[in-house]
C-alpha positions as CSV (number, residue, x, y, z in Angstrom):
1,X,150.7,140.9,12.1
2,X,152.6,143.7,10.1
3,X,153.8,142.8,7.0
4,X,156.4,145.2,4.5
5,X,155.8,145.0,1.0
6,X,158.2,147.6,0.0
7,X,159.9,150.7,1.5
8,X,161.6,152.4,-1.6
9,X,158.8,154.7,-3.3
10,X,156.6,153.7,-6.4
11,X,154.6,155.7,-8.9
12,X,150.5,155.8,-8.2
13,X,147.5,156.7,-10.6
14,X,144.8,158.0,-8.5
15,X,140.7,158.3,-10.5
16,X,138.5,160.4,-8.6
17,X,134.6,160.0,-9.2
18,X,133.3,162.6,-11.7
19,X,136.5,161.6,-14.5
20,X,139.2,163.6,-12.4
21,X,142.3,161.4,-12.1
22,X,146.3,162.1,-11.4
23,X,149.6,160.7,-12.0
24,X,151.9,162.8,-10.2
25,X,151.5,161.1,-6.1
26,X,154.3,158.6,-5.0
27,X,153.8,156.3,-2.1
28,X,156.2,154.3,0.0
29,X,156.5,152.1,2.8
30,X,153.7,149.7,1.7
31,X,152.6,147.7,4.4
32,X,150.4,145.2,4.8
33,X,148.7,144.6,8.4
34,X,146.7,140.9,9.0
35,X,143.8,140.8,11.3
36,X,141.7,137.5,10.7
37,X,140.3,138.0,7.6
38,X,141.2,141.4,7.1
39,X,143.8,142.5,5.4
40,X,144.9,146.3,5.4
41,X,147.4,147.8,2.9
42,X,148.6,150.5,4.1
43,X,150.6,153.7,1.8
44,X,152.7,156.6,3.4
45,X,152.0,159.4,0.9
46,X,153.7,162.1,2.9
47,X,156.9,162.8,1.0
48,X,154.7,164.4,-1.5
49,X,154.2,167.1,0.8
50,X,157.7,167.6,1.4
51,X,158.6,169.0,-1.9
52,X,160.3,172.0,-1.9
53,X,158.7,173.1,-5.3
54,X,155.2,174.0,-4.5
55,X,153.9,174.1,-7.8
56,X,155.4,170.4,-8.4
57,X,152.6,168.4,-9.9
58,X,153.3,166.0,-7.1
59,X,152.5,168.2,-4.2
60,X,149.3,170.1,-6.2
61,X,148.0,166.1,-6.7
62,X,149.0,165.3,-2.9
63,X,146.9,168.5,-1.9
64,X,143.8,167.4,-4.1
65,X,144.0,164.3,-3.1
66,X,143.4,165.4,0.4
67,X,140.5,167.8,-0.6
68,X,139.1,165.1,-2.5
69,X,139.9,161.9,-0.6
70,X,135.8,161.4,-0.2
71,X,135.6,160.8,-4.3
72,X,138.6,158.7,-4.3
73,X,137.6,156.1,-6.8
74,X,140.8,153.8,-7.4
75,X,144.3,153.6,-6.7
76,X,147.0,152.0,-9.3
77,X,150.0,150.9,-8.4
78,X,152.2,150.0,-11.2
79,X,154.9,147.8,-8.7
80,X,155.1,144.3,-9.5
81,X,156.9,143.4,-6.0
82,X,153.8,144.8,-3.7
83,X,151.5,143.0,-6.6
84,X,153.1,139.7,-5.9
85,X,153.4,140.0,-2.1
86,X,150.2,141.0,-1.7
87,X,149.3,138.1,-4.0
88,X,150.6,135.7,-1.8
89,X,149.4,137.0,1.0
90,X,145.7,137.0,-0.1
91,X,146.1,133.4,-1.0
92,X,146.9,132.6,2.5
93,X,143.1,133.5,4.2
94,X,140.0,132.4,3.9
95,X,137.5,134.8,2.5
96,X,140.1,138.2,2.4
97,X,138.6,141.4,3.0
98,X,141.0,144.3,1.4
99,X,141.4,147.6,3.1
100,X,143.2,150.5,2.0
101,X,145.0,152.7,4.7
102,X,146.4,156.4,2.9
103,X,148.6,158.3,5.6
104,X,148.8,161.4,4.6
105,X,150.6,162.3,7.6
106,X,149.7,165.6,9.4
107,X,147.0,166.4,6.6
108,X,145.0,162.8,7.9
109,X,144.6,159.3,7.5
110,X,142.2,157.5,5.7
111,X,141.0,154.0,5.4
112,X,138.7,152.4,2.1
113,X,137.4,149.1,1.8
114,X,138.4,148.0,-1.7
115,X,138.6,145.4,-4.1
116,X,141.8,144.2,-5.5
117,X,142.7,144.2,-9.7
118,X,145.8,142.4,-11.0
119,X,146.9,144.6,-13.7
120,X,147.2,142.9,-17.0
121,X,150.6,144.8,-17.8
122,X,151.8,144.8,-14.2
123,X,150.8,145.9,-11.0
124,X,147.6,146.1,-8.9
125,X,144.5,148.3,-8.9
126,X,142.5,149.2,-5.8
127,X,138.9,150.2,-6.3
128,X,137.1,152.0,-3.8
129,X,133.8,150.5,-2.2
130,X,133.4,152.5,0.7
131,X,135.6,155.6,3.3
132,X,135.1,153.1,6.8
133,X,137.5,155.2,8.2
134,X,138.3,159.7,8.1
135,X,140.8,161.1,10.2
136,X,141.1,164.7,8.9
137,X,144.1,166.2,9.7
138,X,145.1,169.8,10.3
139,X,144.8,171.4,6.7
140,X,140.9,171.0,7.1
141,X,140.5,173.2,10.0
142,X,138.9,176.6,8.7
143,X,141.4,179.3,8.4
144,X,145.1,177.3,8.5
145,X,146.3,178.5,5.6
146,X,144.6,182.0,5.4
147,X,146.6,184.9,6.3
148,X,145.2,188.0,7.7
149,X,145.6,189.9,4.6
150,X,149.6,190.2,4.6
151,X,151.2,189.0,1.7
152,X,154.8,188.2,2.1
């Protein structure tokens, strides 16, 4: 079963391993997909690649974060209405296990087990325990973005 927690966007803090962490990524369409005991959030972070500005912080921190996604260390979500959906959703199975789906569209999809934080001024944290799950997309194949020493 396919749940929505919310479509508009909301504001995510992502820590790397190694200290690195950004502010600048938005995610929408949080969903949240049941499978016995399994839970799976799922976050579209593709509109952060849509930017027009390519020097926007939030397309240079969507970039890293697909360069990077291997040290992703947690994910904060500052929305109170995924927190409590989410919430209520946990309470309802037996022994939850929390997965973490990030779509970053053409540029790949990755899945995390994680464990779940309630926020003590709002929100939810996500921290990483394992990558179960790597579809790369094409921005990792050698030579995309190189040109053949034109300059426009």
């Amino acid at each position: 079963m396919k749940f929505s927690l919310r479509k508009t966007p909301s504001h995510l803090h992502l820590a790397y391993k190694y200290g690195e962490g950004t502010d600048g990524v938005t995610g929408r369409n949080f969903t949240l997909e049941v499978e016995g005991q399994v839970l799976t959030v799922g976050i579209d972070v593709t509109p952060n690649f849509h930017i027009r500005n390519k020097s926007a912080s939030a397309y240079l921190d969507a970039i890293n974060l697909a360069h990077n996604y291997h040290k992703l260390r947690s994910v904060q979500c500052t929305d109170n209405l995924v927190r409590a959906r989410l919430i209520r959703a946990w309470e309802q199975v037996e022994h939850p296990q929390l997965r973490m789906c990030l779509d970053l569209g053409e540029r790949g999809r990755f899945v995390y087990v994680v464990e779940p934080h309630s926020l003590f001024m709002g929100g939810i944290q996500f921290d990483v325990q394992e990558l179960v799950e790597e579809q790369p997309g094409i921005g990792f194949e050698p030579g995309v973005f190189e040109t053949e020493g034109k300059h426009a």
